[in-house]
Gaussian input, Z-matrix of N, CA and C with variables (Angstrom, degrees):
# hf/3-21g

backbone

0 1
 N
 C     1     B1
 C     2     B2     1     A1
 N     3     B3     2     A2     1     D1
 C     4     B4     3     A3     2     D2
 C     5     B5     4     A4     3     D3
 N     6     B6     5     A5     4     D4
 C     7     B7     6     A6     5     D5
 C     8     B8     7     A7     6     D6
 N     9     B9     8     A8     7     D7
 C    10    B10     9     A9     8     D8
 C    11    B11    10    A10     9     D9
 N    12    B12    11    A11    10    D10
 C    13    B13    12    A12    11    D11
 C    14    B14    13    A13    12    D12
 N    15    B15    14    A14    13    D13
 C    16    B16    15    A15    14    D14
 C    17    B17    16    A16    15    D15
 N    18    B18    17    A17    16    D16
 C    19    B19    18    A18    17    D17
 C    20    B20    19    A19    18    D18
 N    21    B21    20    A20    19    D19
 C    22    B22    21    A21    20    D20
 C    23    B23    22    A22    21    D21
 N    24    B24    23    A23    22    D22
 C    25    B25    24    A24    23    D23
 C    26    B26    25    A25    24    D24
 N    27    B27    26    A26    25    D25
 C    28    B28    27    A27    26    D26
 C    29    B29    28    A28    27    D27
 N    30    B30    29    A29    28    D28
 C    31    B31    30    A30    29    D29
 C    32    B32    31    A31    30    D30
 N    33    B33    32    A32    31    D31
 C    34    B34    33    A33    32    D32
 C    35    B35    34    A34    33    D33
 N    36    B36    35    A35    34    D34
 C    37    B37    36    A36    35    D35
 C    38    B38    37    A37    36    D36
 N    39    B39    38    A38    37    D37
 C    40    B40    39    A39    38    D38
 C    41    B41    40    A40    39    D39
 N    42    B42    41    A41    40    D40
 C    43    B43    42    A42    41    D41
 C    44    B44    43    A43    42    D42
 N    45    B45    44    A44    43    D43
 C    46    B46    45    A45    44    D44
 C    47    B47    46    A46    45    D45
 N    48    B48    47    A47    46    D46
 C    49    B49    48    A48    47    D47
 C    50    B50    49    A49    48    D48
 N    51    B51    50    A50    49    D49
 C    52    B52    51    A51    50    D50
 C    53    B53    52    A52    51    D51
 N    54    B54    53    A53    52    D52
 C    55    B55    54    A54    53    D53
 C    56    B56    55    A55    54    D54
 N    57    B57    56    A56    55    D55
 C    58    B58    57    A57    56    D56
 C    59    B59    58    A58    57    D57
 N    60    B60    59    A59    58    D58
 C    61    B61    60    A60    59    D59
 C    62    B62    61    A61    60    D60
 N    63    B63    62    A62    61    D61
 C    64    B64    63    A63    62    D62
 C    65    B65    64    A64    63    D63
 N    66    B66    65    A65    64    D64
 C    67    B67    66    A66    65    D65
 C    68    B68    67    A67    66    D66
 N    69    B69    68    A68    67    D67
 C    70    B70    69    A69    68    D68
 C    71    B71    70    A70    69    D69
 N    72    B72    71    A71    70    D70
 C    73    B73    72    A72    71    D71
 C    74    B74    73    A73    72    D72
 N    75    B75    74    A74    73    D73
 C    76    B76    75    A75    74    D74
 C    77    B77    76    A76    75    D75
 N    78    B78    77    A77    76    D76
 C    79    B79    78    A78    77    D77
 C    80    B80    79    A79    78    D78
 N    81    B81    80    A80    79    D79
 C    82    B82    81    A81    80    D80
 C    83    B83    82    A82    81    D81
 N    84    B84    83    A83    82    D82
 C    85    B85    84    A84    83    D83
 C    86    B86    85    A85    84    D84
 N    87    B87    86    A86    85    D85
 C    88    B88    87    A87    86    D86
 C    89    B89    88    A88    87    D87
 N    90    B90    89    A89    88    D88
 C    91    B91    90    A90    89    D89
 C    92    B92    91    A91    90    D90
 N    93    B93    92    A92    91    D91
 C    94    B94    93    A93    92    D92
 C    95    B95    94    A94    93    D93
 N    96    B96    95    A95    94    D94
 C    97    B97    96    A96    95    D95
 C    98    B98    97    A97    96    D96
 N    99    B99    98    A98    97    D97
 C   100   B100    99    A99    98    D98
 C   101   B101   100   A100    99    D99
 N   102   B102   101   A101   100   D100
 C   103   B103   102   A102   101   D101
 C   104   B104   103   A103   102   D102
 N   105   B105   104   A104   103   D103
 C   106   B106   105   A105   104   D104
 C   107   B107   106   A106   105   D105
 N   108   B108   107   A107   106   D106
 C   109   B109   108   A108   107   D107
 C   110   B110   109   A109   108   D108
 N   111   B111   110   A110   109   D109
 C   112   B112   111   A111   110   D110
 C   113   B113   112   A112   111   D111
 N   114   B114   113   A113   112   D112
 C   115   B115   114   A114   113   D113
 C   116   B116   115   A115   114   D114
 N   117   B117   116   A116   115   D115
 C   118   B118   117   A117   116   D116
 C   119   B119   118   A118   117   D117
 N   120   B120   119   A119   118   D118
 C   121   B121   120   A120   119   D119
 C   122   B122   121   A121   120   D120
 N   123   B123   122   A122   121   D121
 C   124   B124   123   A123   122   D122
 C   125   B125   124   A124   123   D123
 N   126   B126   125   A125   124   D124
 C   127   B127   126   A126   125   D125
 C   128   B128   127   A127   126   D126
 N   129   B129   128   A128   127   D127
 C   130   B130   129   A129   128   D128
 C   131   B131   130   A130   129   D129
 N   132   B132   131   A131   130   D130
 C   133   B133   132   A132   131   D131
 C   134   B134   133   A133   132   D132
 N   135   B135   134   A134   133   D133
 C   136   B136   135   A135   134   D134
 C   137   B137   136   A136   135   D135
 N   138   B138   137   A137   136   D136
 C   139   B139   138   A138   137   D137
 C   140   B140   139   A139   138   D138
 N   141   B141   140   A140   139   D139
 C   142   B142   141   A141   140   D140
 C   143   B143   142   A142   141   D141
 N   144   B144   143   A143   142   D142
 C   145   B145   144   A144   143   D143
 C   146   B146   145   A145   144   D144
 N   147   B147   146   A146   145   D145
 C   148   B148   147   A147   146   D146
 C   149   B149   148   A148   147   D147

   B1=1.4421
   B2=1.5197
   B3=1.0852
   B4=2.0230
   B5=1.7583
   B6=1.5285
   B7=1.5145
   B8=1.4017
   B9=1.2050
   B10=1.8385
   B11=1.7740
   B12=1.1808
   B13=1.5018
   B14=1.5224
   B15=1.4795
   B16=1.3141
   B17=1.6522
   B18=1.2945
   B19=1.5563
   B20=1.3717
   B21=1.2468
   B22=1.5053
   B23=2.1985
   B24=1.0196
   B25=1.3459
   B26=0.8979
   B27=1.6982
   B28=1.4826
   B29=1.6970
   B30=1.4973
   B31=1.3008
   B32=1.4400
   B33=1.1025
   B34=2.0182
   B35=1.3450
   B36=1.6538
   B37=1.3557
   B38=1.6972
   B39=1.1567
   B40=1.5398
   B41=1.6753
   B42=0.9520
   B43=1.5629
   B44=1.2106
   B45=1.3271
   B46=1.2386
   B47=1.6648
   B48=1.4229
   B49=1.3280
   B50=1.9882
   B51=1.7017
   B52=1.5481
   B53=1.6771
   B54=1.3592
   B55=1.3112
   B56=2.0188
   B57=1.2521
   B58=1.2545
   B59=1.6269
   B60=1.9190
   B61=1.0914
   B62=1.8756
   B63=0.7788
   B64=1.8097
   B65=1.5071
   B66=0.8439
   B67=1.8180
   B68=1.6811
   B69=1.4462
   B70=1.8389
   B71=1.5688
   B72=1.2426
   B73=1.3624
   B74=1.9511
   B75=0.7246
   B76=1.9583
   B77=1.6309
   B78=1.0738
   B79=1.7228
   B80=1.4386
   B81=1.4141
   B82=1.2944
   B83=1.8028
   B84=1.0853
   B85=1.4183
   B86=2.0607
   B87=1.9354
   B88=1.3809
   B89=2.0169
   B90=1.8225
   B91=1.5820
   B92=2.0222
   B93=1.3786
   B94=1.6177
   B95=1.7952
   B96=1.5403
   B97=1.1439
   B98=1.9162
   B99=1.2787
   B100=1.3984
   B101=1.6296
   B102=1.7472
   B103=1.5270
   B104=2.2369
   B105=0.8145
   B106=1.4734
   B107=1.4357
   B108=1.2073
   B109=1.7575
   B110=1.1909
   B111=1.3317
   B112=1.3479
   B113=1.4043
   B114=1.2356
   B115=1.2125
   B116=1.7156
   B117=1.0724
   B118=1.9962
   B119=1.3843
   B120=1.6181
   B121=1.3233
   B122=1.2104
   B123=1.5672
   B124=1.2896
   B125=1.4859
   B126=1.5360
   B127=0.9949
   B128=1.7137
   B129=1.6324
   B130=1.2632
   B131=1.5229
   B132=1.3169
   B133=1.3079
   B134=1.4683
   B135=0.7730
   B136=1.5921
   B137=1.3802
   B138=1.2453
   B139=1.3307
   B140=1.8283
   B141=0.9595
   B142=1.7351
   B143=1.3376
   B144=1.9499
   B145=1.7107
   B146=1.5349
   B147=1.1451
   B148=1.8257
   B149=1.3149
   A1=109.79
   A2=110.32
   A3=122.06
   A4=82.40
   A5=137.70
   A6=129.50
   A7=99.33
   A8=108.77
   A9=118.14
   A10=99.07
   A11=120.87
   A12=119.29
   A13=142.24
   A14=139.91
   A15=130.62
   A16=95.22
   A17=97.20
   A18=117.85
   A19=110.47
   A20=109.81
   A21=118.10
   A22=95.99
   A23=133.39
   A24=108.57
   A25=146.50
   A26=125.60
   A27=137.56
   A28=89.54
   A29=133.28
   A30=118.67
   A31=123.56
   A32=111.02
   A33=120.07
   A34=95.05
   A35=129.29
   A36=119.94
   A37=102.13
   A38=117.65
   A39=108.38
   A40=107.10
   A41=112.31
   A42=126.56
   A43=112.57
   A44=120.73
   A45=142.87
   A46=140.90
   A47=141.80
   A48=101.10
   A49=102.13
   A50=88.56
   A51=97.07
   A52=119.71
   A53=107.95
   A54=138.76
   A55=98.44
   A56=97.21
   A57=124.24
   A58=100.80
   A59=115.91
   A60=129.11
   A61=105.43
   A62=125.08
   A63=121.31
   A64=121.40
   A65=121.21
   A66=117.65
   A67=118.53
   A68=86.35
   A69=102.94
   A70=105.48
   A71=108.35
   A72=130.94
   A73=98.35
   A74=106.57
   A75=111.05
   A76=98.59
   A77=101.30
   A78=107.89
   A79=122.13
   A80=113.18
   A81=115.80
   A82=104.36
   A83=104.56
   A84=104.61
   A85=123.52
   A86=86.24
   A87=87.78
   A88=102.37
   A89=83.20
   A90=102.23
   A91=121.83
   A92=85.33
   A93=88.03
   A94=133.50
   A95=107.42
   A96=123.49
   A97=97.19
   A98=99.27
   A99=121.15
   A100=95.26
   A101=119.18
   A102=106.00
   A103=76.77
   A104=117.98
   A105=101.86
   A106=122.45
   A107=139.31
   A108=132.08
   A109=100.62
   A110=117.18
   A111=118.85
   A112=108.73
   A113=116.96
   A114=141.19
   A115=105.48
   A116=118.36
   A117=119.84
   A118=116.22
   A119=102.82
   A120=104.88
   A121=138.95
   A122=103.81
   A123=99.66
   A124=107.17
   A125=116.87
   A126=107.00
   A127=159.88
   A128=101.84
   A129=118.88
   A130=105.93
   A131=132.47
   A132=97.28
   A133=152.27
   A134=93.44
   A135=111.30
   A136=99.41
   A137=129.90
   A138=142.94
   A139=108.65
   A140=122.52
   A141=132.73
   A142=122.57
   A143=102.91
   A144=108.30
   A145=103.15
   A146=121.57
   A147=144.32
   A148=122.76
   D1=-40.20
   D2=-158.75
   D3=-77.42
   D4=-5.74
   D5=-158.87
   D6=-120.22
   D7=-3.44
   D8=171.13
   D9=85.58
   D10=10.48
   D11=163.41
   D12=-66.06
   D13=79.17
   D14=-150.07
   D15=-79.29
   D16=179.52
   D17=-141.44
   D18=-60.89
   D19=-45.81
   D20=-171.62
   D21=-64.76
   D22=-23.60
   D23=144.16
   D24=-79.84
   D25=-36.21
   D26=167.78
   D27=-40.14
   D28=-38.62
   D29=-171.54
   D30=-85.64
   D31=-2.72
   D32=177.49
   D33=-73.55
   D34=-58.39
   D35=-151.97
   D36=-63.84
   D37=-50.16
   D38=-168.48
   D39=-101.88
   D40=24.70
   D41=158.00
   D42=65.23
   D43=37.39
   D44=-178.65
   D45=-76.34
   D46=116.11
   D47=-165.72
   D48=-63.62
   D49=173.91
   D50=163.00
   D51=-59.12
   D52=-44.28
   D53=159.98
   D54=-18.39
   D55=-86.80
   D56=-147.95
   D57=-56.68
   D58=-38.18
   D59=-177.06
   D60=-80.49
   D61=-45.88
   D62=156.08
   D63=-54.20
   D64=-4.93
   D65=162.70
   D66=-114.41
   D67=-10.36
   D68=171.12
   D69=-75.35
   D70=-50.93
   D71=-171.99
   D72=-75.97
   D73=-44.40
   D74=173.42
   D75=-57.66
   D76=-82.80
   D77=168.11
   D78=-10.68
   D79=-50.32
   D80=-163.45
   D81=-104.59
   D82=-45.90
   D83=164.95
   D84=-32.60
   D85=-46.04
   D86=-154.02
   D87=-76.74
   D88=-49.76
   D89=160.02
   D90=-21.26
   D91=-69.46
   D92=173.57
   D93=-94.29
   D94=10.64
   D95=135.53
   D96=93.21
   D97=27.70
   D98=-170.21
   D99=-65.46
   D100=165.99
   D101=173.22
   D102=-124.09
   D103=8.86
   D104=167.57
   D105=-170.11
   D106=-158.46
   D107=171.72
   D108=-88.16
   D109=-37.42
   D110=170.67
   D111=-37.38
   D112=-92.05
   D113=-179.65
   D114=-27.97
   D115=-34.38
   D116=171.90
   D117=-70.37
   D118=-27.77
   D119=168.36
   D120=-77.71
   D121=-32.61
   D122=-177.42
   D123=-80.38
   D124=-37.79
   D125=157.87
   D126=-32.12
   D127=-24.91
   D128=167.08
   D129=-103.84
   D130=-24.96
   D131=137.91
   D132=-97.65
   D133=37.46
   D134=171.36
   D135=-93.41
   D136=-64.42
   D137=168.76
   D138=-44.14
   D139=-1.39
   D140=-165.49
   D141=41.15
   D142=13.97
   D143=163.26
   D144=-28.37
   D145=-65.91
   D146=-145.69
   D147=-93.93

């Protein structure tokens, strides 16, 4: 996401459906109370996840 890649690629590298990577990403969004992808990103780097 933080590389400007939408889903249906983030899902080629780890062989993923698109499917599977949008409810990962729902999950974590909702989990950590994010209001967008945006917002996960900057967030992990801020945190120096990224």
């Amino acid at each position: 996401m933080a590389e400007g890649f939408d889903t249906a690629d983030i899902a080629v590298k780890p062989s993923y459906s698109e499917r599977t990577i949008k409810n990962v990403l729902h999950e974590v969004i909702t989990r950590l109370q994010f209001h967008n992808r945006s917002h996960a990103v900057a967030y992990a780097m801020r945190q120096g996840l990224i």
